[in-house]
C-alpha positions in Angstrom: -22.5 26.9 -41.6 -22.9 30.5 -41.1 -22.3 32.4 -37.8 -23.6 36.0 -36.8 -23.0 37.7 -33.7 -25.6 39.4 -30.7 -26.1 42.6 -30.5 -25.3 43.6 -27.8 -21.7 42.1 -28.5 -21.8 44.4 -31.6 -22.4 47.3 -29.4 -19.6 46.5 -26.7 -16.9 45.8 -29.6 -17.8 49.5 -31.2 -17.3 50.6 -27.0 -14.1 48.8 -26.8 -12.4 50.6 -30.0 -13.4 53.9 -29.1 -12.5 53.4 -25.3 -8.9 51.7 -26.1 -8.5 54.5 -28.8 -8.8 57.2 -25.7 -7.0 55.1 -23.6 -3.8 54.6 -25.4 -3.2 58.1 -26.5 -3.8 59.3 -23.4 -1.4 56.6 -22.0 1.3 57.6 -24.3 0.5 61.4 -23.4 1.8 60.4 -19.3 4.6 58.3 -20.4 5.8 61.0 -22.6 5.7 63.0 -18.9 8.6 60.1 -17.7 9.9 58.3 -21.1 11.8 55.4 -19.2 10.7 52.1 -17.9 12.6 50.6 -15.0 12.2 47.4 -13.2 13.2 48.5 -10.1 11.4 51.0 -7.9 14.5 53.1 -6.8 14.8 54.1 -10.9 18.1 54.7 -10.9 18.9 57.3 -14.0 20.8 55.6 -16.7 19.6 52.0 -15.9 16.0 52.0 -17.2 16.0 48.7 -19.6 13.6 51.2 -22.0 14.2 54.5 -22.7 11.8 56.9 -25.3 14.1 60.0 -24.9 17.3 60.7 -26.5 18.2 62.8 -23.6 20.5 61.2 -20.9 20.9 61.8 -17.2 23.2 60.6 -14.8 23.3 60.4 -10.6 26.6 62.0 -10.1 26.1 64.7 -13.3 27.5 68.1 -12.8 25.5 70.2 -13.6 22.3 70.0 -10.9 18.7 68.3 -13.0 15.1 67.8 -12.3 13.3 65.4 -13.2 11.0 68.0 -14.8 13.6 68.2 -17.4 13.3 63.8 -18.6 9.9 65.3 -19.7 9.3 64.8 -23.9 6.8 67.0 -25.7 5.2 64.1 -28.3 3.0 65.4 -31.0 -1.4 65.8 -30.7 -1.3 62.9 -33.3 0.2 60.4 -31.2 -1.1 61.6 -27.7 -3.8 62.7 -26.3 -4.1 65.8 -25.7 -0.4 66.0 -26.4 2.9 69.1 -25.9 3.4 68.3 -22.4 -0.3 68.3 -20.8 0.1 65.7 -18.3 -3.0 66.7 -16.1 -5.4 66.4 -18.7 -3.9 63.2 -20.0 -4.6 61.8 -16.7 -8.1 63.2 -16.6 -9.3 61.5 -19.9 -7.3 58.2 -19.0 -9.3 57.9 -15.4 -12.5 59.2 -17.3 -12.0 56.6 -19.6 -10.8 53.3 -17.6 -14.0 53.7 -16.1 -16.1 53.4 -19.1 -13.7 50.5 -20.1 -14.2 48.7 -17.1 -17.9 49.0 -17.6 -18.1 48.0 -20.9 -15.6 44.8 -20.1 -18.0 43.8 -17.7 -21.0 43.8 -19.5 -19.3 42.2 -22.0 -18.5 38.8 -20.1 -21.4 39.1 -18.1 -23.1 39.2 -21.1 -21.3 36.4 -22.5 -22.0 33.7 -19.9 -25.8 34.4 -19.7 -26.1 34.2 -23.7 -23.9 31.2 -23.7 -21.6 32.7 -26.2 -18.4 32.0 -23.7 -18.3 28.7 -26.0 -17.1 30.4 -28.7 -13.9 32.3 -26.7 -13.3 30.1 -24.2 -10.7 26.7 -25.4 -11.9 23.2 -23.5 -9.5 21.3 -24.6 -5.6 21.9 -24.3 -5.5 20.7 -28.2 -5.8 24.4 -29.4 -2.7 25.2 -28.5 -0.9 23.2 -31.1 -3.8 23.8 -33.5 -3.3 27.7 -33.0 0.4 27.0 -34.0 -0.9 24.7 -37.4 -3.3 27.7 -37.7 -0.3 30.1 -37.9 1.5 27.9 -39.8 -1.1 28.2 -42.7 -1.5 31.9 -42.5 2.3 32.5 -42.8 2.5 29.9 -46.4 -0.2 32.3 -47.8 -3.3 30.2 -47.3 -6.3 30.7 -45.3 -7.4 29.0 -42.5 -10.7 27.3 -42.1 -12.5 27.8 -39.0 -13.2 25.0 -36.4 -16.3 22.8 -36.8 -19.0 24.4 -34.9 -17.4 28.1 -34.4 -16.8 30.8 -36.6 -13.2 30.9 -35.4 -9.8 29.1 -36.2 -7.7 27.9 -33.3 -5.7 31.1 -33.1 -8.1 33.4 -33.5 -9.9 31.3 -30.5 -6.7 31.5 -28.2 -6.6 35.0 -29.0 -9.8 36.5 -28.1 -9.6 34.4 -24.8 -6.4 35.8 -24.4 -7.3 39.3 -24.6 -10.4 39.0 -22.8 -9.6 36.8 -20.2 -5.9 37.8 -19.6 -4.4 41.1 -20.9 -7.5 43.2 -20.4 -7.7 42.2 -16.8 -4.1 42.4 -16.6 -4.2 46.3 -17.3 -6.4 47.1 -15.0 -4.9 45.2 -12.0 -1.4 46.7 -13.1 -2.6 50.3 -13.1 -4.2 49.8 -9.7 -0.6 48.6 -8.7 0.7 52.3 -9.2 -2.1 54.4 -6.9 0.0 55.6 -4.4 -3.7 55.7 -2.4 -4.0 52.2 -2.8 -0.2 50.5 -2.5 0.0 53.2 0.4 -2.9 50.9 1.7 -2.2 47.5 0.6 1.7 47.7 0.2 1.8 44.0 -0.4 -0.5 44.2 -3.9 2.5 46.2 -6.2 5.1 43.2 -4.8 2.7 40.8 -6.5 4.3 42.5 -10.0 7.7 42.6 -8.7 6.6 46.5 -7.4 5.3 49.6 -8.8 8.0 50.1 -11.5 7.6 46.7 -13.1 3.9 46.8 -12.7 4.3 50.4 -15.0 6.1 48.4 -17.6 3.7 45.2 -17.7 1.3 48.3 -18.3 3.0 49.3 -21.2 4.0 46.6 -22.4 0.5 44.5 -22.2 -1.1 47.7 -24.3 1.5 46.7 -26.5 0.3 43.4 -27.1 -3.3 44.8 -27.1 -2.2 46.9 -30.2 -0.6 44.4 -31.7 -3.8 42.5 -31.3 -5.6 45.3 -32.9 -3.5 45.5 -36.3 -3.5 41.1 -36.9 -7.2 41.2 -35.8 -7.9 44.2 -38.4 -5.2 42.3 -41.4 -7.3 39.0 -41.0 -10.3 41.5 -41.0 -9.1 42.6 -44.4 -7.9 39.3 -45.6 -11.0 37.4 -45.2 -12.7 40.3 -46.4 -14.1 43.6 -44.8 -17.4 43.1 -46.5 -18.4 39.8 -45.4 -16.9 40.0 -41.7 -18.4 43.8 -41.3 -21.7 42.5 -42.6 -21.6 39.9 -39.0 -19.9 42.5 -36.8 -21.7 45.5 -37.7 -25.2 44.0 -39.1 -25.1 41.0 -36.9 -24.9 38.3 -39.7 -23.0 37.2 -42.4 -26.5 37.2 -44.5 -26.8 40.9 -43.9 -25.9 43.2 -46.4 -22.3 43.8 -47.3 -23.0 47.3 -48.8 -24.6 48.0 -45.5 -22.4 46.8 -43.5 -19.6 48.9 -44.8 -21.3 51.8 -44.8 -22.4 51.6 -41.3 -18.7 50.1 -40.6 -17.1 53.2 -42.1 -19.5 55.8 -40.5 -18.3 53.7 -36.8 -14.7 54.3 -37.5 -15.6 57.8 -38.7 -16.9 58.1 -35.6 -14.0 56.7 -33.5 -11.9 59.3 -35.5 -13.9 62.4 -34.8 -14.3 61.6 -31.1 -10.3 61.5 -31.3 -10.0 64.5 -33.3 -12.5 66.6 -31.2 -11.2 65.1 -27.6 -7.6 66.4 -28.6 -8.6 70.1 -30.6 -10.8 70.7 -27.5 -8.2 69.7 -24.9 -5.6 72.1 -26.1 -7.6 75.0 -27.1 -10.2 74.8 -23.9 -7.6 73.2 -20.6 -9.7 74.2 -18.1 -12.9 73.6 -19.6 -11.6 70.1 -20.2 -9.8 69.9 -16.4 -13.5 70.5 -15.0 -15.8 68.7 -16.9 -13.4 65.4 -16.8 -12.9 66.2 -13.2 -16.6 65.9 -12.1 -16.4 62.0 -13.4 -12.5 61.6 -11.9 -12.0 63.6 -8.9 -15.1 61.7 -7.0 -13.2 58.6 -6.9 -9.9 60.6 -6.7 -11.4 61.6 -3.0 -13.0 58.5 -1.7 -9.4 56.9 -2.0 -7.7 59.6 -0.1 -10.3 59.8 2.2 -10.8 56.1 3.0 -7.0 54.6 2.5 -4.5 55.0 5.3 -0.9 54.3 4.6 0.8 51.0 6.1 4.1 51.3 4.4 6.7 49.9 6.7 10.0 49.9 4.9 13.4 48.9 6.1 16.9 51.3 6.5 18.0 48.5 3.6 15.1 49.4 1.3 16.4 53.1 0.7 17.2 54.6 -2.8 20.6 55.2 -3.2 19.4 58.1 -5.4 16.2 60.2 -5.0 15.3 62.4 -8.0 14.6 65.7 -7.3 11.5 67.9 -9.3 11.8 71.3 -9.9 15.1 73.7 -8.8 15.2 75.7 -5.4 14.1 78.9 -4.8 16.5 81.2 -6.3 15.6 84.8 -4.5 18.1 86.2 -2.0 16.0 86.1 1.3 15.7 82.0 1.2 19.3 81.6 0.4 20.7 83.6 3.2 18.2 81.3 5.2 20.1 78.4 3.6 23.3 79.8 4.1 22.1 80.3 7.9 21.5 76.9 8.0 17.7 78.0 8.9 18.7 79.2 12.1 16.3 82.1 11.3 13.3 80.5 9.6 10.0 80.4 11.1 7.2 79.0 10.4 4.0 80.9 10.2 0.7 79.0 11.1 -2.2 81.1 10.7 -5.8 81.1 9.5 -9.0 79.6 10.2 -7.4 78.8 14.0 -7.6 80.0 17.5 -4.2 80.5 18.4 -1.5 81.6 15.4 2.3 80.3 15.5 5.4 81.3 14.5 7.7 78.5 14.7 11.7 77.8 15.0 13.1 74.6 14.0 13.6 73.8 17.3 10.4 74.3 18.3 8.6 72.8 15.5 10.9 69.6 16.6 9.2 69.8 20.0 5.7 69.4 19.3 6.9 65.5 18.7 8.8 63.9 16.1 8.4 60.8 14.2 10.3 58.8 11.3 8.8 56.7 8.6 10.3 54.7 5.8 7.9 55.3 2.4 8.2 55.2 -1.4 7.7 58.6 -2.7 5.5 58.8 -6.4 5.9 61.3 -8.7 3.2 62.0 -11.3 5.5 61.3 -13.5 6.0 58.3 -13.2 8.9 57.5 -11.3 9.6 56.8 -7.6 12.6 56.3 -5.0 11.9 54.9 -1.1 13.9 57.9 1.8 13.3 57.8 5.5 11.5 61.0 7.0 12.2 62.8 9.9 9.5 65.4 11.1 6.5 66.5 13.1 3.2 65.3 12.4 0.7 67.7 10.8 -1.7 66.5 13.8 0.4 67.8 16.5 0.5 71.5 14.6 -3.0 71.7 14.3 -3.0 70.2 17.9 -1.4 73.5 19.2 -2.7 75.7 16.9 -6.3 74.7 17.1 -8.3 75.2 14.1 -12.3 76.7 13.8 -14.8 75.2 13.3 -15.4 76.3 9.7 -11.4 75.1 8.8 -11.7 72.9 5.8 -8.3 72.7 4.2 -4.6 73.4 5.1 -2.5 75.8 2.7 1.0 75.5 1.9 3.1 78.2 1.3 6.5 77.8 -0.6 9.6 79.9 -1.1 9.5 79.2 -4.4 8.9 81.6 -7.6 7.4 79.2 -10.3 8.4 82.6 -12.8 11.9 81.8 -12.3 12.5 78.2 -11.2 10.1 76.9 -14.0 9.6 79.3 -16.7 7.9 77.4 -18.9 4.7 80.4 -19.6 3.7 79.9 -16.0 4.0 82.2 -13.0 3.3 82.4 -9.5 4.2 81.5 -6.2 4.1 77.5 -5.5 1.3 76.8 -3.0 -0.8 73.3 -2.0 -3.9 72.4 -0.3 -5.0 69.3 1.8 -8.4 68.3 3.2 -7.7 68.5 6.7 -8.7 65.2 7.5 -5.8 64.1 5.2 -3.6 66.3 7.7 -4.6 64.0 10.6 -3.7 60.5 9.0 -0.5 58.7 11.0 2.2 59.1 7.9 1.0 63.2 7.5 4.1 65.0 8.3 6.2 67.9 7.9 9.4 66.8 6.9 12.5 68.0 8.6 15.1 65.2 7.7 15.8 63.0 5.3 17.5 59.9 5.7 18.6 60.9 9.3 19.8 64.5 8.3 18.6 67.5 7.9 16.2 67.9 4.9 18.5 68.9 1.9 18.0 72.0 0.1 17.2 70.2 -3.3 14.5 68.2 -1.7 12.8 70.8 -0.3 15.0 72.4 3.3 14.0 73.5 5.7 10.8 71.6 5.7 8.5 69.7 2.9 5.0 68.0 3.4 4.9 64.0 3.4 1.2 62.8 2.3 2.1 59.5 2.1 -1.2 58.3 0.1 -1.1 61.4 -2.9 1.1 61.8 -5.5 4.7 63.6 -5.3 3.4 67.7 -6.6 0.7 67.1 -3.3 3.9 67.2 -1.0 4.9 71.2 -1.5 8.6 71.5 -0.7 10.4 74.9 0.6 7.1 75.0 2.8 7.4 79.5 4.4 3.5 79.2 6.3 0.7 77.0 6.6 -3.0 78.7 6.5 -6.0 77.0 7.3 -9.4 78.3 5.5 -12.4 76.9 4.6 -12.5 77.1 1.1 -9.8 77.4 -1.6 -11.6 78.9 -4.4 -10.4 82.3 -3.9 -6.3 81.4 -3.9 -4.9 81.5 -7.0 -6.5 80.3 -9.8 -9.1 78.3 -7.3 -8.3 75.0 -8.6 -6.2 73.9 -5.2 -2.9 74.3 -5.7 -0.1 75.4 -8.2 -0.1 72.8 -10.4 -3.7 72.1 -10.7 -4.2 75.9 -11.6 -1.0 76.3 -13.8 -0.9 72.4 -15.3 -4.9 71.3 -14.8 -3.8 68.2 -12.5 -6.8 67.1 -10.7 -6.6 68.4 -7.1 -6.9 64.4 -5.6 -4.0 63.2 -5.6 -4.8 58.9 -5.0 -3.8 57.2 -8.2 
């Protein structure tokens, strides 16, 4: 008996190549940003169990290194868009997963109300062994006949269900398992992995198998022969025409190519471009999740990283280190703006507006993370004193440091950050003044550093020299938000 397949499964499995396509280079394009896969959250350097990097680091090197520098530049054939554009990976990964989602959703919709869930999903525990007798044959050189009544074997069976029913859901509840918005949230859900680190490598590692999938699925495709199974998967039945079929096959995977081709060529010669019209279908959610999530994360003294990686190098100009070397006995903080009353602040006095600690996992962009207790004031009680207008949208950080010098990669400028005020006025918004009970270090960011608890790691500007409230930040810099999102096209949201 012959078998065909709907259309409308046709049309999701053409989705589902293009989509995984996107979503794997892209993927590879942000591990590339942190090479290493750890099981443990604190990631301490030189005890990831997989490492993509020749280069080695160590805790108690000695010569002082940033995290910035674990960072690999993998070729525009392999990653998407490839040489160190981390912002933009992320922007056509969250576009994607999206569209993915979507298409995965019709698809087993779709697949209970046509009844074709008989074909993928096993009844009887039998396949198993039958998959292995299945295997058995392919590995002796023979081909296996499918089951009476489907157009599958037993493997191929277990596998489909596999992919469908396991490993694609699988990725997508392990990539919600490293939002910061959402484990911020919900710190219970990335515990159900064994935390955020080993939900990062079941990620990897499941698109692994998915690729794997991908090259037996294709080699049986090839084996059985492309013209008959391309005449039911493209045409819909085996009884269609095979010179069709591969035509229409090959002009699909042409396809799938040229998308890839064009996504990458266009990506590196037209970043910004790319940064905005991928942020108008990521940044959207990117805001509902800051907006709406508040962070519970209670950790304990116990729970803190024995090492913290640092990103990026102090300021190097003279004025901050004579601060440092003052022990910031003459630093002041300048709050000013959009507000009815401006400050200039001491230490001292910042500590006197009130002063709170919190135990919370801090997550880079990167990729990796590390748990510190924080000592500071919270944002609220700044803007409580300084009292801001009316038409204040968004707060301003400041920084000491010169981008030119401490990251001269091509880029330039002061550091600087921007918050939605009302991310200012969640419990866990503070300025950092301490760090596990002393005061804030100079490599993480002394004499104070933001604490958004909820965004990523580049959200929370270190070496903070003023805050300025203002109602719009399309005129600072660039106009994209911030240093990084101007300089490196991150997406201004900082939730997952």
């Amino acid at each position: 008996m012959q078998y065909g397949f709907p259309l409308w499964l046709v049309l999701t499995h053409f989705l589902n190549i293009l989509f995984l396509t996107l979503l794997a280079r892209s993927g590879v394009e942000i591990l590339s940003a942190f090479p290493k896969l750890y099981l443990s959250d604190h990631c301490p350097p030189g005890r990831e169990f997989i490492r993509f990097s020749k280069r080695t680091f160590s805790a108690d090197a000695a010569k002082p290194w940033s995290s910035l520098d674990e960072e690999e530049s993998w070729s525009p054939a392999v990653a998407l868009p490839g040489r160190k554009n981390l912002g933009l990976a992320r922007h056509w990964h969250f576009m994607t997963i999206q569209f993915w989602i979507l298409t995965g959703l019709a698809y087993v919709i779709l697949l209970f109300v046509d009844a074709q869930w008989r074909r993928l999903v096993p009844t009887h525990w039998s396949i198993v062994p039958d998959a292995f007798r299945v295997i058995a044959t392919y590995l002796s050189g023979h081909l296996a006949p499918p089951q009476r009544g489907l157009p599958y074997d037993a493997a191929q069976q277990l596998a489909y269900f596999i992919v469908v029913f396991v490993l694609a859901p699988l990725q997508v509840l392990t990539g919600a398992a490293m939002s910061p918005a959402l484990i911020a949230r919900f710190p219970w859900y990335p515990r159900l992995f064994g935390g955020r680190q080993a939900a990062r490598s079941i990620h990897f590692l499941n698109l692994c198998a998915l690729l794997a999938f991908v090259v037996v699925h294709t080699a049986l495709v090839v084996i059985h022969g492309i013209p008959r199974e391309w005449a039911a998967i493209v045409l819909t039945s085996y009884h269609s025409s095979h010179t069709w079929a591969v035509v229409i096959g090959t002009i699909g995977i042409l396809f799938v190519v040229g998308v890839n081709v064009l996504a990458t060529v266009f990506s590196l010669h037209h970043r910004r471009r790319t940064q905005n019209l991928l942020g108008k279908l990521v940044d959207p959610f990117e805001r509902l999740l800051s907006r709406n999530f508040t962070s519970h994360q209670r950790f304990r003294a116990k729970d803190v990283s024995r090492y913290h990686r640092v990103n990026g190098y102090p300021p190097p100009d003279e004025s901050y280190r004579a601060l440092a070397r003052g022990e910031f006995a003459d630093y002041r903080l300048e709050v000013g703006g959009l507000v009815e009353r401006p400050l200039l602040l001491t230490l001292d006095e910042l500590r006197g507006l009130g002063w709170t600690t919190q135990i919370t996992k801090h997550n880079c962009i990167q990729g990796w993370s590390a748990i510190a207790e924080w000592g500071g004031v919270p944002l609220a009680a700044i803007l409580e004193r300084c009292t801001p207008l009316p038409e204040a949208r968004h707060l301003v950080f400041l920084a000491f440091d010169d981008k030119t010098i401490t990251e001269n990669e091509g880029r330039h400028g002061y550091f600087y950050g921007t918050i939605p005020l009302y991310l200012a006025l969640k419990p866990q918004s503070i300025l950092a003044l301490e760090m596990n009970g002393r005061p804030l270090p100079v490599e993480h960011g002394a004499p104070a550093r933001v604490r958004i608890e909820t965004q990523l790691g580049f959200k929370m500007v270190k070496w903070v020299r003023s805050i300025e409230l203002v109602g719009s930040y399309t005129d600072i810099g660039q106009g994209q938000g911030g240093w990084r999102e101007d300089q490196q096209y991150y997406a201004n949201a900082a939730g997952i």
